[in-house]
N, C-alpha and C positions, 0 to 999 in steps of 0.2 A: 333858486326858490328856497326860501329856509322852513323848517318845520314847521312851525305855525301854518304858513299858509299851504304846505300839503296836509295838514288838518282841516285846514278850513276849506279847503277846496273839496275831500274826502264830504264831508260833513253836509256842503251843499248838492254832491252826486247823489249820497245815498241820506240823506236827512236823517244820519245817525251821529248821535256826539259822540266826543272823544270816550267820555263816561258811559255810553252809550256799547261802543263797543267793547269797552273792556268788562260789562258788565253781561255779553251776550259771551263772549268767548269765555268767560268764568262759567257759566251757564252751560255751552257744547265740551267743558272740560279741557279745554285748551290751556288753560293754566296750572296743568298738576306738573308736578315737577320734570324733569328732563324733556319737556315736548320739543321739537324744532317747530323752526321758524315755517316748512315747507308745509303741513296740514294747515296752519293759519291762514298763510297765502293762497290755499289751493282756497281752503272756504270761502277768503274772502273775494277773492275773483269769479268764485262758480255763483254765490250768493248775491256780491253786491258791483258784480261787473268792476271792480277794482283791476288797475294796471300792475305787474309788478313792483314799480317802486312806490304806488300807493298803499299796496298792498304791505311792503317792508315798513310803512312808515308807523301802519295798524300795530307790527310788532317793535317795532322800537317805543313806542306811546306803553306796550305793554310788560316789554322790560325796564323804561325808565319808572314809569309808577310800582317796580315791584311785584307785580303777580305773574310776571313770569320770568323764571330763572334760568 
């Protein structure tokens, strides 16, 4: 399965865009510097019923655009 479509498959479980999320985890602060990857996954599993590697896909989307390092 390549990236895209575990976005796009993310996107149709919880009807949040890619923009979407990176704009709710700037919001809970997930993007201040040193955060790991495991607070983001726990959120997004407990919040939006994501699987683990859906869940890793929310943070890679958020280290490739940059706001998290």
């Amino acid at each position: 399965m390549s990236f895209q479509a575990y976005l796009d498959n993310i996107e149709k479980q919880t009807g949040v865009t890619p923009d979407g999320f990176i704009k709710l985890a700037t919001e809970k602060g997930f993007t201040k510097p040193g955060t790991k990857a495991t607070p983001i996954t726990d959120w997004l599993k407990a919040e939006y019923g994501l699987g683990h590697g859906h869940a890793m896909a929310i943070v890679k989307l958020l280290r490739d655009r940059g706001v998290l390092t």
